[in-house]
C-alpha positions in Angstrom: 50.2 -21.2 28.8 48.5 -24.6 28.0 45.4 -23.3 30.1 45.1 -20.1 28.1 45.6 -21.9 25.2 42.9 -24.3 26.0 40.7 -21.3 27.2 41.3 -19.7 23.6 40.3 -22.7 21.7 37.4 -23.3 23.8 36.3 -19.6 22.8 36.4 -20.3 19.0 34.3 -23.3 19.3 31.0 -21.5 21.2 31.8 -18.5 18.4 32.1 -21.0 15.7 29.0 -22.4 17.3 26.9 -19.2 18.0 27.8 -18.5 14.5 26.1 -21.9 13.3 23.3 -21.3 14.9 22.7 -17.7 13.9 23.3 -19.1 10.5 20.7 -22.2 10.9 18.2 -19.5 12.2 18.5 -17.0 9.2 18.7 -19.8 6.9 14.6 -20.4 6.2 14.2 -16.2 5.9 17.0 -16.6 3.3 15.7 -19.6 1.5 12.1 -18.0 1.7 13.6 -15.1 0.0 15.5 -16.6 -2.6 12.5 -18.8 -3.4 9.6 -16.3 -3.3 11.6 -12.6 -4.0 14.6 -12.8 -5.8 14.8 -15.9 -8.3 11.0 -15.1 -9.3 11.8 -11.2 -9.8 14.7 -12.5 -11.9 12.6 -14.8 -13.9 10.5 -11.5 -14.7 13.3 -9.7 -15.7 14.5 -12.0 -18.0 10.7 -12.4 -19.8 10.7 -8.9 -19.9 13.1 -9.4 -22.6 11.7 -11.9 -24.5 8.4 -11.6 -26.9 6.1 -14.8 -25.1 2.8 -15.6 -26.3 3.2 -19.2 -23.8 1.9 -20.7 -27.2 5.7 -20.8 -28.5 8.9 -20.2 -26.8 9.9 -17.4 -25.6 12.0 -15.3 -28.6 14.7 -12.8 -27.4 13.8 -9.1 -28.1 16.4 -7.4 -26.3 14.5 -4.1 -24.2 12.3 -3.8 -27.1 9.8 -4.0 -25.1 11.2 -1.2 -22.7 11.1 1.0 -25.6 7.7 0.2 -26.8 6.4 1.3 -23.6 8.0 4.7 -23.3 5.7 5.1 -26.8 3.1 3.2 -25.3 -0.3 6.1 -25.0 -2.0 3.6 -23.2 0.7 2.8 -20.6 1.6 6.2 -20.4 -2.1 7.1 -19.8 -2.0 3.9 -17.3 0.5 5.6 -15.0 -1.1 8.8 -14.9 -4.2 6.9 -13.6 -2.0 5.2 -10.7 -0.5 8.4 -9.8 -3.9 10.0 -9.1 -5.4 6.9 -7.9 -2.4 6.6 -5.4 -2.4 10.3 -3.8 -6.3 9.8 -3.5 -5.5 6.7 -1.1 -2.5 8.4 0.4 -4.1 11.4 1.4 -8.3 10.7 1.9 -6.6 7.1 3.9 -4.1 8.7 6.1 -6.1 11.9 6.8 -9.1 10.0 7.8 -7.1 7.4 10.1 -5.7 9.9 11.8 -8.7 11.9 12.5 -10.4 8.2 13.3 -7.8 7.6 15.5 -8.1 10.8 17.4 -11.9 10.4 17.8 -11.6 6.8 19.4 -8.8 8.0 21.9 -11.6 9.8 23.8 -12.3 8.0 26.9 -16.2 7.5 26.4 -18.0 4.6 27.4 -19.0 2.7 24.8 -15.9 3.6 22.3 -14.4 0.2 22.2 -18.0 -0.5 20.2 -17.1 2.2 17.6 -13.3 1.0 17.2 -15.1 -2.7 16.2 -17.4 -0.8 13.8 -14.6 1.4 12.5 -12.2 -1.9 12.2 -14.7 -4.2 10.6 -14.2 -4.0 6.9 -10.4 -4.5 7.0 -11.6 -8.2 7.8 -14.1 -8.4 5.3 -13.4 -10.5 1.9 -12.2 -8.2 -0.5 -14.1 -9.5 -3.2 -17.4 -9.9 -1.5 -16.7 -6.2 -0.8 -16.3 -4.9 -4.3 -19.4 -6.6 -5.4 -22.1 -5.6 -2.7 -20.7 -1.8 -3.8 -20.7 -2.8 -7.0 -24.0 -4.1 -6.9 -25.7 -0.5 -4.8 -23.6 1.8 -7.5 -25.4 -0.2 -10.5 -27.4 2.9 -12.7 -30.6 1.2 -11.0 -28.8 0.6 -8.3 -29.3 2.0 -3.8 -27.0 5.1 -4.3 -27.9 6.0 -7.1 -31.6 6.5 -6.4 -30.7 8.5 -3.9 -28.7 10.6 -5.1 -31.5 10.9 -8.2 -34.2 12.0 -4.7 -31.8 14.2 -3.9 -31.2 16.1 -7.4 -28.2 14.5 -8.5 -29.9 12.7 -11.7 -28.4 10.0 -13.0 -24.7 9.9 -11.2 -24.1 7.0 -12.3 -20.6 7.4 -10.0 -18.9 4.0 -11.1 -19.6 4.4 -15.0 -18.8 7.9 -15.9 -15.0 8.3 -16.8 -14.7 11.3 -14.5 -15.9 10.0 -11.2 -15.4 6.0 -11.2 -11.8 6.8 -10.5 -12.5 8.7 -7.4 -15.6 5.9 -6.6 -12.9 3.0 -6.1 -10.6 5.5 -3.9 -13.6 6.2 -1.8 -14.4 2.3 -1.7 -11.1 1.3 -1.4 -10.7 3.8 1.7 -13.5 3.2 3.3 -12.3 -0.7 3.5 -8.9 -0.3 4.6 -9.0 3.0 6.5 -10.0 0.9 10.2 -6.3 -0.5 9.9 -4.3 2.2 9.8 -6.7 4.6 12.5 -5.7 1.0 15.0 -2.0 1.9 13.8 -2.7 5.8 14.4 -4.5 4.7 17.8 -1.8 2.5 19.3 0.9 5.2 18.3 -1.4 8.1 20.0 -2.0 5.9 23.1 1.8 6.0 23.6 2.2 10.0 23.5 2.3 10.9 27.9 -0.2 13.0 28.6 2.1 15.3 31.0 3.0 16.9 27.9 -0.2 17.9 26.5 -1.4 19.3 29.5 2.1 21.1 29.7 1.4 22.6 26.9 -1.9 23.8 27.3 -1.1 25.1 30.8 1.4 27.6 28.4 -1.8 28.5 26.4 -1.5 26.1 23.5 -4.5 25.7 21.5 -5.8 22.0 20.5 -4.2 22.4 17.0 -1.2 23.8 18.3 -0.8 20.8 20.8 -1.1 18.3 18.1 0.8 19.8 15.3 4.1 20.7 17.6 3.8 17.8 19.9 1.4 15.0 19.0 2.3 14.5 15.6 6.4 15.1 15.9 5.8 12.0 18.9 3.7 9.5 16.2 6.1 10.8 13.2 7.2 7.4 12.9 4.2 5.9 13.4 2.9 8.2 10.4 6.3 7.5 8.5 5.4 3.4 8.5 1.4 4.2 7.7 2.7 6.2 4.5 5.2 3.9 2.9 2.7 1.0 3.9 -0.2 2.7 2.5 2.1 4.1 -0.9 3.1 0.3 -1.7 -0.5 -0.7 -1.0 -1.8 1.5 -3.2 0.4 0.9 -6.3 -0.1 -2.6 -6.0 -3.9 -2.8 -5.4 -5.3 -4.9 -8.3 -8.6 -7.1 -6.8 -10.7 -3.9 -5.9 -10.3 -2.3 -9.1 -10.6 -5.1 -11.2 -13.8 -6.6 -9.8 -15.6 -3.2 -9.6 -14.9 -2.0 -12.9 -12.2 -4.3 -14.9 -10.1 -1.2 -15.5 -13.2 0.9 -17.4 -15.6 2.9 -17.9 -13.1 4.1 -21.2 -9.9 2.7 -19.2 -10.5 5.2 -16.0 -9.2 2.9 -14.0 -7.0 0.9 -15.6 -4.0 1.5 -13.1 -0.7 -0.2 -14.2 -1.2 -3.6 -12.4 -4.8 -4.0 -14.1 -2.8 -2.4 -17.2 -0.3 -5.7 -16.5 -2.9 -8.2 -16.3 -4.8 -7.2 -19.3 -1.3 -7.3 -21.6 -0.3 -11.5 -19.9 -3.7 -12.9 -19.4 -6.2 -11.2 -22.4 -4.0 -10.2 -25.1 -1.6 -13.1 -23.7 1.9 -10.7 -24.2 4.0 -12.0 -21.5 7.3 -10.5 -22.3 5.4 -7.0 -22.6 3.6 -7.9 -19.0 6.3 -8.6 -17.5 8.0 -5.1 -18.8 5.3 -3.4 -16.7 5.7 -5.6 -14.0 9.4 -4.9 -14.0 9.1 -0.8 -14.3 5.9 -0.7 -11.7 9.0 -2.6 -9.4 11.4 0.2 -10.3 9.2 2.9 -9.4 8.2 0.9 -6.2 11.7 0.1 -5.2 12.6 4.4 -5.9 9.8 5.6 -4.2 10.4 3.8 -1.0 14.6 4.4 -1.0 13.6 7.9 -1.3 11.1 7.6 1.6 13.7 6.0 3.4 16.4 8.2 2.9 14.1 11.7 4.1 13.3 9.6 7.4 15.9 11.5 9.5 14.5 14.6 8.4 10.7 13.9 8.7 10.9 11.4 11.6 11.1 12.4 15.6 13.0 9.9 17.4 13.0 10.5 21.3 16.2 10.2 23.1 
């Protein structure tokens, strides 16, 4: 009895002990969190309610600011501009990793050449980036000269309200596309190749093969691209701001650059921070509904 006993006591010490540990292990993630997430998204919630100029203390407005930007035209007009802005990135980025992707899984000499080229501008600065386009889309500018030779006129593609929107997607796309094609590449390079030549033995065409097999076996590949690239996208600030501050006639002003211009020009921090806090909301709803359609959109094997 005293042996068991002894046994039984020596068990709750290594639990007690394994549980200190896992504790001391999850400790700096939870520290991290509390320090960098959740005390500094509470600090903006709480400004959010105040009227802070950071040239007097903050005064207490309640969600008056909430209710200013429901009113707001320019807000308003703000998160239409994301919403486009963020489908052109969701479906020009994905579409073209994913065809990327496909391209460089041919086994051709020399293709390990084209992934470097393909992969390059992820690595690039991204404000050394926006300026050399920036510099060839100026009205006297590489691109558009030729697109003036080749009867275009005067595009002017990064100045005229109706296509500098469309301009930075292109841009932005063009720089980050390399990263998720590498994604896309890894997750194709994993699909056995008994099965596509299973199914073209049964007389499967090549878009047949990849829409009922390929694509159901990278599903959660695609699923981890998409929410990646959404919260990208909605929280993509440097780009826009150094190629055209938000203009030409607030084309671009998305609702981050919309954020900045409110706290660090017209120096309205409790009204920033308002955006800052519904930009989160619409962040934190778009990816629990992402998260919750995963079991129907997502193939898991086994």
């Amino acid at each position: 009895m005293t042996g068991t006993a002894r046994q039984g006591r020596s068990a709750l010490r290594r639990a007690q002990r394994e549980a200190l540990m896992g504790v001391l292990f999850a400790a700096p993630f939870a520290l991290g969190m509390l320090l960098v997430v959740v005390l500094p998204l509470l600090g903006v919630i709480g400004i959010s309610l105040t009227q802070w100029s950071l040239l007097d203390a903050p005064r207490w407005v309640g969600v008056r600011n909430y209710t200013r930007l429901a009113a707001d035209p320019a807000f308003l007009r703000s998160a239409g501009v994301t919403a486009a802005f963020t489908a052109g990135i969701l479906v020009l980025n994905i579409s073209a990793a994913l065809a990327l992707a496909t391209l460089l899984n041919a086994k051709v000499r020399g293709i390990g050449i084209f992934r470097t080229i393909i992969f390059s501008p992820v690595v690039m600065p991204v404000v050394a980036w926006a300026l050399v386009w920036k510099f060839l889309l100026q009205p006297d500018g590489a691109v558009n000269a030729g697109l003036s030779r080749l009867g275009a006129g005067d595009a002017n593609l990064l100045f005229t309200p109706g296509t500098a929107l469309w301009t930075v997607v292109v841009i932005e796309v063009i720089k980050a596309v390399g990263l998720n094609a590498v994604i896309f590449l890894s997750a194709l390079q994993g699909v056995p190749p008994e099965l596509h030549e299973a199914a073209r033995l049964d007389g499967a065409n090549p878009w047949q093969v990849f829409r009922r097999i390929t694509l159901p076996l990278i599903s959660p590949t695609f699923f981890l691209v998409f929410i990646v690239t959404l919260i990208g996208a909605l929280k993509l600030f440097t780009p826009v701001y150094v190629l055209t501050g938000g203009g030409p006639a607030d084309a671009t002003t998305t609702l981050i650059v919309y954020m900045f211009k409110q706290g660090f020009q017209f120096f309205e921090f409790g009204y920033a921070s308002a955006v800052a806090t519904v930009l989160f909301v619409i962040v934190l709803a778009l990816t629990t509904l992402q998260w919750s359609l995963r079991r129907r959109l997502v193939f898991y094997e086994g």
